[in-house]
LUMTORNU-781173 format. One line per 4 residues: number of its first residue (from 1); for each residue y, z, x of N, C-alpha, C. Coordinates in nm, 2 decimals, padded with zeros to 4 digits. Layout:
! residues N
NUM) Y Z X Y Z X Y Z X; ...
//
This chain:
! residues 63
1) 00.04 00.03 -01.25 00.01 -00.09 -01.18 -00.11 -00.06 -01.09; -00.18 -00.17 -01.08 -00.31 -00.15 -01.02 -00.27 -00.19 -00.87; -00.36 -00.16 -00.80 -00.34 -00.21 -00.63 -00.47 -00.22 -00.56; -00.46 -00.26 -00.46 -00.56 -00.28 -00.35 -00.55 -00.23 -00.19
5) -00.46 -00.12 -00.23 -00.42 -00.10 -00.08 -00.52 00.04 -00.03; -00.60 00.07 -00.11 -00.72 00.16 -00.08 -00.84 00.10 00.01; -00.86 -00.01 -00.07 -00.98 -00.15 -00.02 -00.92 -00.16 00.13; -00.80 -00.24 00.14 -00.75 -00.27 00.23 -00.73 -00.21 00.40
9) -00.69 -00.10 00.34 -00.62 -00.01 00.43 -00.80 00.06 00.53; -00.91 00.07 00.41 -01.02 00.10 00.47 -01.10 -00.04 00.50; -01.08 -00.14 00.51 -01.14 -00.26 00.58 -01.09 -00.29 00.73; -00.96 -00.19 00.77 -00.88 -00.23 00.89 -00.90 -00.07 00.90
13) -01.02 00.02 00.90 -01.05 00.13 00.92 -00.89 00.27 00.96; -00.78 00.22 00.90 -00.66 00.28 00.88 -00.70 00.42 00.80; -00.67 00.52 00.82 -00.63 00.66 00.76 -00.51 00.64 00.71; -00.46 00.73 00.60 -00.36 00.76 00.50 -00.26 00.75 00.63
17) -00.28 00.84 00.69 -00.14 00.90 00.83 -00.11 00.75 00.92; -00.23 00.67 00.92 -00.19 00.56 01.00 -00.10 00.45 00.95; -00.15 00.43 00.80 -00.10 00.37 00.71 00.05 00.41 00.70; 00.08 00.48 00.62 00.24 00.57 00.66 00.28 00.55 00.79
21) 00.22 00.57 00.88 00.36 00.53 01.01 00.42 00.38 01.02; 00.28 00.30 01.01 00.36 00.22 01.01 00.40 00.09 00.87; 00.45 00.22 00.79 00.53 00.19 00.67 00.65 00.27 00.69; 00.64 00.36 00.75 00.78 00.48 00.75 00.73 00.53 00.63
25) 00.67 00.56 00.59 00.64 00.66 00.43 00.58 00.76 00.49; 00.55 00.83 00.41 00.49 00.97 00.38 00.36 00.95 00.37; 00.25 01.03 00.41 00.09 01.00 00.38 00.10 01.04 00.24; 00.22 01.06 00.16 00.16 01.17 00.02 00.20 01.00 -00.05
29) 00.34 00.95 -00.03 00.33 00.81 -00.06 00.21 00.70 -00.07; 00.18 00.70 00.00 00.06 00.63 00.07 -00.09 00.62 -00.05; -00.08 00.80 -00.07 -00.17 00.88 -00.11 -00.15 00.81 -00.29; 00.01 00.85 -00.37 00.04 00.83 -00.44 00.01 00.65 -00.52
33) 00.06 00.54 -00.42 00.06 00.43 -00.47 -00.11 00.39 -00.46; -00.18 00.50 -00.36 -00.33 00.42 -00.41 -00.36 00.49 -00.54; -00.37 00.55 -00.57 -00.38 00.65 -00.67 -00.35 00.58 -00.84; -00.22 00.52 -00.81 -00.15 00.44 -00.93 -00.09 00.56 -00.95
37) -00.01 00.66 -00.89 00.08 00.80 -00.96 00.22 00.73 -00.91; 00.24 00.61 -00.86 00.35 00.58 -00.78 00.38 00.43 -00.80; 00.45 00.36 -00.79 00.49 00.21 -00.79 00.62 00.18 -00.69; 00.54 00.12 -00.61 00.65 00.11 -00.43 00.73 00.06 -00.50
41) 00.87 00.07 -00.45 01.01 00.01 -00.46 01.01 -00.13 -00.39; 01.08 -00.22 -00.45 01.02 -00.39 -00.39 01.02 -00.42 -00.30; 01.12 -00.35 -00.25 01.12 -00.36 -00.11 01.01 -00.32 00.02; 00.99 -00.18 -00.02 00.78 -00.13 00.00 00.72 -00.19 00.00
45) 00.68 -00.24 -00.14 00.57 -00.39 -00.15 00.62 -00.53 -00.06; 00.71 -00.54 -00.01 00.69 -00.64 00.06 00.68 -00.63 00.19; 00.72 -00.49 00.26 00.69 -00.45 00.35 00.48 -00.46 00.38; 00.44 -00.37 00.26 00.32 -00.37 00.28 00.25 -00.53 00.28
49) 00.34 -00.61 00.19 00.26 -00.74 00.18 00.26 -00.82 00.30; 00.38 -00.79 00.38 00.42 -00.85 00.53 00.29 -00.74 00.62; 00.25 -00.63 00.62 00.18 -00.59 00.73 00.04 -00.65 00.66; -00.02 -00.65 00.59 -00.13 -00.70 00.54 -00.14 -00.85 00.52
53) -00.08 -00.94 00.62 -00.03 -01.07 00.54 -00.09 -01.14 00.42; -00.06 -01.08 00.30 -00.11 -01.12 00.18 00.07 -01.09 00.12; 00.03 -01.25 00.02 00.15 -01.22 -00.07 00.14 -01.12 -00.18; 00.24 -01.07 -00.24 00.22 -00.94 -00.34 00.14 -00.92 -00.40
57) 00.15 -01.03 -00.51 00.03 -01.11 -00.57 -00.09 -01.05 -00.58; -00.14 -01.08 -00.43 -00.27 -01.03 -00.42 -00.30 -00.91 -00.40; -00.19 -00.80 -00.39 -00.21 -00.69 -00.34 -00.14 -00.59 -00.48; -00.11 -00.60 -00.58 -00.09 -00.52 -00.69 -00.09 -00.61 -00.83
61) -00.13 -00.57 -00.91 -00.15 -00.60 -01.07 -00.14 -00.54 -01.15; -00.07 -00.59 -01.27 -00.05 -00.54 -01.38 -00.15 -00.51 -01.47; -00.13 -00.40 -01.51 -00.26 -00.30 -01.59 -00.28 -00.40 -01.71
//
């Protein structure tokens, strides 16, 4: 699954480590789902879709 949380996360000038805190993840997490080596648990993704207020939708796609 493809994502946008690379784009994102560097338009709100966020670091990996910042990103992860305030997800409670791991920077290797973080590191993983931009990468596409990982696919957040649904619950993740909605967490992330609530701090970025974008619905899922817009924030991961299918390959």
């Amino acid at each position: 699954m493809r994502n946008r949380l690379k784009e994102l996360r560097a338009e709100r000038g966020w670091s990996q480590v910042d990103l992860a805190a305030k997800l409670a993840v791991s920077r290797q997490t973080v590191n993983a789902i931009e990468n596409g080596r990982y696919d957040p648990s649904l619950p993740l993704a909605f967490d992330i879709a609530e701090l970025f207020e974008m619905p899922i939708e817009m924030l991961f796609f299918k390959d």
